[in-house]
N, C-alpha and C positions, 0 to 999 in steps of 0.2 A: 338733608342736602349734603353732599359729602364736600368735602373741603377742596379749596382751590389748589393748585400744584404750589403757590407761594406759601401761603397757609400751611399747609402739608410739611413745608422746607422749615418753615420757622420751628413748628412743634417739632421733626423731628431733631433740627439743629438744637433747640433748649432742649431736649430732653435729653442728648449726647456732654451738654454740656453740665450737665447737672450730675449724670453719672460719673465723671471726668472730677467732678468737685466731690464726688462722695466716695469714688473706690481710688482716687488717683490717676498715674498714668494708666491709661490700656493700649492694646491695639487694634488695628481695624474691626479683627476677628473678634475678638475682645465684646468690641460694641453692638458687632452684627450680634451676638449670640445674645448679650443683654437686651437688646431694643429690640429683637426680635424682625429688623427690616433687611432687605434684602440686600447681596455684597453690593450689585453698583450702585444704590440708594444711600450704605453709610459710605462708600467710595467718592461722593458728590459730597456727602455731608463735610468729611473730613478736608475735604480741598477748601471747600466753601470758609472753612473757619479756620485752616490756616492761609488763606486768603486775605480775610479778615482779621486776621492779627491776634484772633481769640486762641489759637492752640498755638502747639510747635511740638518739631520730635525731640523727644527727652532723651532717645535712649534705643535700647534695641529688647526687646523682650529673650531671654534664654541666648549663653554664650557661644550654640552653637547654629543658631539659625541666624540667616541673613536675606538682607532684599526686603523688599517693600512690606511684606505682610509679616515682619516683625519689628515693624518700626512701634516703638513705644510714644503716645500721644497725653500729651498734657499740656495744661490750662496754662496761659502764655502768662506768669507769672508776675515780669516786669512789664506789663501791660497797664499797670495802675499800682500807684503808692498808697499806703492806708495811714490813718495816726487814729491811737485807742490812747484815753488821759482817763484816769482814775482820780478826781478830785475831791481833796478830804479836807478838812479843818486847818489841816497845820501846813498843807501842801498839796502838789501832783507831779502823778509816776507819769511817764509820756513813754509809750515806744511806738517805733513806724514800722512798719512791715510788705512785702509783695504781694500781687495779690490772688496769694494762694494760702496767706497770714503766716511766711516766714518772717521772724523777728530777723529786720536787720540793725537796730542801732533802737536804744532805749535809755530812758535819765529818770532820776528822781532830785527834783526842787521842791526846799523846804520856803515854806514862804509863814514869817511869826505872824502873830495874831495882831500885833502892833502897826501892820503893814496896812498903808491905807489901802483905798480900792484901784485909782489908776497903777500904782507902783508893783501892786499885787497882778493886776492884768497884764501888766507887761513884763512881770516876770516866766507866767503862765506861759504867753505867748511866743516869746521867745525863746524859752525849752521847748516847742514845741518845730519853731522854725527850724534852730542849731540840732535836733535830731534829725531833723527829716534832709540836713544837711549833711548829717554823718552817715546816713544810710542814702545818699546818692541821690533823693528822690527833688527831682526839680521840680514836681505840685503833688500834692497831694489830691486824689481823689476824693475821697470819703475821711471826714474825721469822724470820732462818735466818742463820746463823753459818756463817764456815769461819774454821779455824783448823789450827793445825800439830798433827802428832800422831795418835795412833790412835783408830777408833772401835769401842767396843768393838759388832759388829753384834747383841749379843742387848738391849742395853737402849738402844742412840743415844749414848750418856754419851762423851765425853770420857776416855781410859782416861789411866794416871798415867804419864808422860812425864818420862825424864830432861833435863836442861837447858831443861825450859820450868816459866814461874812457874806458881805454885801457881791464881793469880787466874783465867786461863786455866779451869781445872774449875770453879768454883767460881760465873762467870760466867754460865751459863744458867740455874742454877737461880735466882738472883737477879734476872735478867729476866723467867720466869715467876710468879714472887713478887710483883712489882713491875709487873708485865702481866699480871692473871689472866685476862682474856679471851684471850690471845692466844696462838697455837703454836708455841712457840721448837723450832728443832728445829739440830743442830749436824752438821759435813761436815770429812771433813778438805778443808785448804786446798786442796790440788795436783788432788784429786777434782771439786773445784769448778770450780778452772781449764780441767781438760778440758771440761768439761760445758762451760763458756762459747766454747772456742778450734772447738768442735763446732759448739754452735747459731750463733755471731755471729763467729767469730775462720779457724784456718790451716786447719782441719780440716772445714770444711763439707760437703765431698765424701767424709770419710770415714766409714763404718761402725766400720774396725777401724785404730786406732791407738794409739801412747802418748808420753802426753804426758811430758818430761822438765824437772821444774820447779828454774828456776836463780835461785837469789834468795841471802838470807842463808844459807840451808841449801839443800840438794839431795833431789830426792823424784822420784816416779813415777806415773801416773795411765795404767791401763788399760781402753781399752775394745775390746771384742768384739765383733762383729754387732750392734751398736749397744746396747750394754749395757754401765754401768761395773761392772768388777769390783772385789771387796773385800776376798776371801778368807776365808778361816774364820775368823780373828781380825782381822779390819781393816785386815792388813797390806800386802796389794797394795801395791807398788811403795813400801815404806821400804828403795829402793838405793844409799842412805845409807850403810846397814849391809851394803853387797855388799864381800864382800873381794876386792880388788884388787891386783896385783903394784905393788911398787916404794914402799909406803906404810912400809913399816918396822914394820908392828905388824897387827894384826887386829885389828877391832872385836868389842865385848864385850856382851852382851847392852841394858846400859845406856848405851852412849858409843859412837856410831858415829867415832868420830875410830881412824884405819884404815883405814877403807872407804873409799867411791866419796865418802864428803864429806869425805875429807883431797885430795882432788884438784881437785873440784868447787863445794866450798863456796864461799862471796862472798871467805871470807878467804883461802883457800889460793891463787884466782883472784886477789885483790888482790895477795898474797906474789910469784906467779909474774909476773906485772906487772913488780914491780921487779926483779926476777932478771934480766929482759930489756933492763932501763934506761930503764922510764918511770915517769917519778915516781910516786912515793907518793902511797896515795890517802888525805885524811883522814879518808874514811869509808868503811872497807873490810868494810861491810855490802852488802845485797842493790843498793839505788838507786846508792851511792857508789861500787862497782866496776861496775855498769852505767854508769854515766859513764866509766870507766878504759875499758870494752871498744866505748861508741861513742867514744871519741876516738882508739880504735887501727885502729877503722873507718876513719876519716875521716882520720887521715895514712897509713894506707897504700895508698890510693887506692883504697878501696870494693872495687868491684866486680873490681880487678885483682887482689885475694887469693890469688886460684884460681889466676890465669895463673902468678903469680911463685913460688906455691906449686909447683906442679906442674914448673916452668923448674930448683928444686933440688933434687926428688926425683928428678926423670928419669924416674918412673913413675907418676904422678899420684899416687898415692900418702903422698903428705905428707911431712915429716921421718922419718927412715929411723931404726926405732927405736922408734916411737911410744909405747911402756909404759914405759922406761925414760928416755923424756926428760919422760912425764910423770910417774914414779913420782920419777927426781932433783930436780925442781923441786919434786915436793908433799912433798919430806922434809928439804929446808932450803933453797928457791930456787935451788938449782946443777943442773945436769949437762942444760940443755937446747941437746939439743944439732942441729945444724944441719948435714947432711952437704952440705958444697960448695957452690959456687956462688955464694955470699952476694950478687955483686953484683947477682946476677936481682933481690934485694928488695929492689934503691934503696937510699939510704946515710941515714945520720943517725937522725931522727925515725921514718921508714918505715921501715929497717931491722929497728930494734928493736920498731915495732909488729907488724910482718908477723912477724918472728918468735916475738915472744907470743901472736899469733893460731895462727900456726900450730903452739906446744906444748898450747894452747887446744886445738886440734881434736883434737891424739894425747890429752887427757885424757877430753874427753867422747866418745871413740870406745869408748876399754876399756870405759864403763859399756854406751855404745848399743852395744853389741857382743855384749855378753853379755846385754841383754836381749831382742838380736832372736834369738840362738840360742834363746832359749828359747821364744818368742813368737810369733816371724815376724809382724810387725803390719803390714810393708809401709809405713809412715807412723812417723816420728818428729817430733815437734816440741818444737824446743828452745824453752820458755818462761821464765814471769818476767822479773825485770828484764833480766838477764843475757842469756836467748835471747834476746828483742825487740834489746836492743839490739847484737847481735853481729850481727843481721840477717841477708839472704841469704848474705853472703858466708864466715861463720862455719859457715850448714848447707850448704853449697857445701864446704865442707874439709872437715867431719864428714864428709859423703856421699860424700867421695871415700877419706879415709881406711878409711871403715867397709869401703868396695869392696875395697878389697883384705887385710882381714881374715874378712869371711861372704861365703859362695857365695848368701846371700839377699839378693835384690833389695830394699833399700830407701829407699824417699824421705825427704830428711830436710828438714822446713820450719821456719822460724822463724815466731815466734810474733809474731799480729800485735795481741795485745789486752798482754800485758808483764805489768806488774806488775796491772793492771785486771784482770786475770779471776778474781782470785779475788773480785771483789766481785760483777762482774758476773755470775759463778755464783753465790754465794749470791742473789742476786736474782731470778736468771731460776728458781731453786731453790724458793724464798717463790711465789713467783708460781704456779707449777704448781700449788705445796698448795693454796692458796689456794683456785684454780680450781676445780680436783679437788671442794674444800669445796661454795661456793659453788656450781658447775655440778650436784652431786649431789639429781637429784629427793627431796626429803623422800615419804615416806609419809602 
């Protein structure tokens, strides 16, 4: 049965608009040639939705044509406000945006641990109001939240999380409280980051990969034929809680300390840092050992990581040993150990970086190891602050270690968006709904 002249108008109106969201402004001619519909059909369209408030002329296509058919058409920008909140442990970044996701006005509030839960909520809240005040927006549309922790999939809610505050739960429903127009809707963090390192960041080219998130804590974010998965309870990739050899203990339903985050966490990374002989970090959080692991970048000469690594295995291979030189360093800073050769990694300062890089790679190999037996994603990217700033040379040892632990082929890239994605998903996140909102023909 072929579809009604309304019907007909809707599809082809979302479908202009979608395009409009994906290449930018165009022009009429523009859209006839992408949608393939005839000129007075995208002529009807394009009236219809700046009509409707959905488009506007931006501009003029080429400085020397003029008149209606080079009128340049885009997505009516100030037609809806956004706000994306990154919520961590010690605080949250807040910025609001148009809605096309131009950043107009952004803050970061640190909120301490000592903070009860209402004091903490209402600090939240109102860096979230005073931005959306500095960027003009009188409501906000769509909020979207990532934050650490599970989502429980039958109701969206924020489920109850050991070792994160209380304020965390308690925070969205206080923005829709306080925002009754607007659809706060919450993501775990690391969920978010994929989505972003996907659409704008390492993973462009990928479908099916997973992202491996290295900050204050350690997590996991999978996606599939271009779908993120979640799991039946929300848990997709908490490999946190993955037990791992050489930790001393197993992780307990409530306290992943044991698993893949006694090896991988920011602190257990800061610890094994100085087990290698570079100084102590004073802040051996997510940013504060991302500075420790770009500075061990950068004295042991970037990109020659791989070479000098592979000059002491004799097998490319990495440090000989890999689980147990990283399970000795994550259970009191000792036993990382270095079979031979030491002088391939240069002496002093390089020494000892190159060789904390490379107990580095044997730790995040055990997790990337056992997540691609199980997975086979073909693509790993090591994120957060931690992957960005280990950079290629960091997924260069992972990649090479991984090789000679799975018979499966895997790429492993560093993450080119860091600590930024998981804003940058909650925003590009907002933005969809938004759309989705907005773009849907009323009856």
């Amino acid at each position: 049965m072929p579809a009604s002249p309304s019907t007909a108008r809707a599809i082809n109106d979302r479908l202009a608009l979608r395009l409009l969201q994906q290449e930018g402004p165009l022009t009429a001619g523009q859209l006839k040639q992408l949608t393939g519909l005839s000129r007075p059909t995208v002529a009807d369209l394009v009236d219809r939705l700046t009509d409707a408030g959905l488009i506007s002329v931006v501009g003029e296509a080429g400085e020397q044509r003029r008149g209606p058919n080079a009128r340049l058409y885009g997505i009516a920008a100030d037609r809806a406000h956004l706000a994306a909140l990154d919520v961590r442990t010690e605080g949250v970044f807040v910025l609001v945006s148009d809605l096309v996701g131009r950043v107009l006005a952004e803050a970061s509030v640190p909120i301490g641990g000592d903070t009860g839960t209402g004091p903490a909520v209402e600090q939240a809240v109102a860096a979230v109001e005073r931005t959306a005040k500095e960027a003009g927006a009188d409501r906000l549309h769509t909020v979207g939240i990532g934050a650490p922790g599970l989502i429980d999939p039958a109701t969206g809610d924020l489920r109850d999380s050991g070792g994160l505050p209380e304020w965390h739960r308690s925070l969205s429903a206080a923005l829709q409280e306080r925002l009754p127009g607007a659809r706060v809707t919450v993501e775990n963090e690391t969920n978010l980051a994929a989505l972003a390192e996907q659409r704008e960041g390492a993973a462009r080219d990928r479908d099916t990969f997973v992202l491996l998130w290295l900050g204050h804590g350690v997590g996991a974010a999978v996606v599939l034929d271009g779908t993120l998965r979640r799991g039946a309870s929300g848990g997709t990739g908490e490999i946190g809680f993955l037990p791992v050899p050489g930790t001393g203990s197993l992780p307990s339903a409530k306290d992943c300390s044991g698993g893949f985050h006694s090896l991988a966490g920011a602190a257990a990374i800061a610890t094994l840092a100085t087990s290698c002989g570079l100084p102590a970090s004073p802040r051996p959080d997510g940013p504060g050992t991302a500075e420790t692991v770009r500075a061990a970048v950068a004295a042991s000469g970037d990109g020659g990581v791989v070479r000098r690594a592979a000059a002491v295995s004799g097998d490319g291979g990495g440090v000989r040993g890999g689980a147990a030189a990283a399970g000795g360093a994550g259970a009191g800073g000792e036993g990382v150990a270095v079979s031979g050769g030491e002088e391939a990694l240069g002496t002093g300062a390089g020494l000892s970086a190159s060789r904390f890089l490379h107990a580095l790679a044997d730790r995040l190999a055990v997790g990337v190891a056992s997540v691609v037996a199980v997975l086979d994603p073909g693509c790993v990217v090591l994120g957060g602050e931690i992957g960005q700033a280990g950079g290629a040379g960091l997924a260069e040892l992972v990649e090479t270690r991984l090789r000679g632990m799975s018979p499966l082929r895997t790429e492993v890239r560093a993450s080119t968006l860091g600590g930024t994605a998981v804003l940058r998903g909650a925003l590009l996140t907002a933005r969809d709904r938004a759309q989705d909102d907005l773009f849907t023909p009323r009856a």
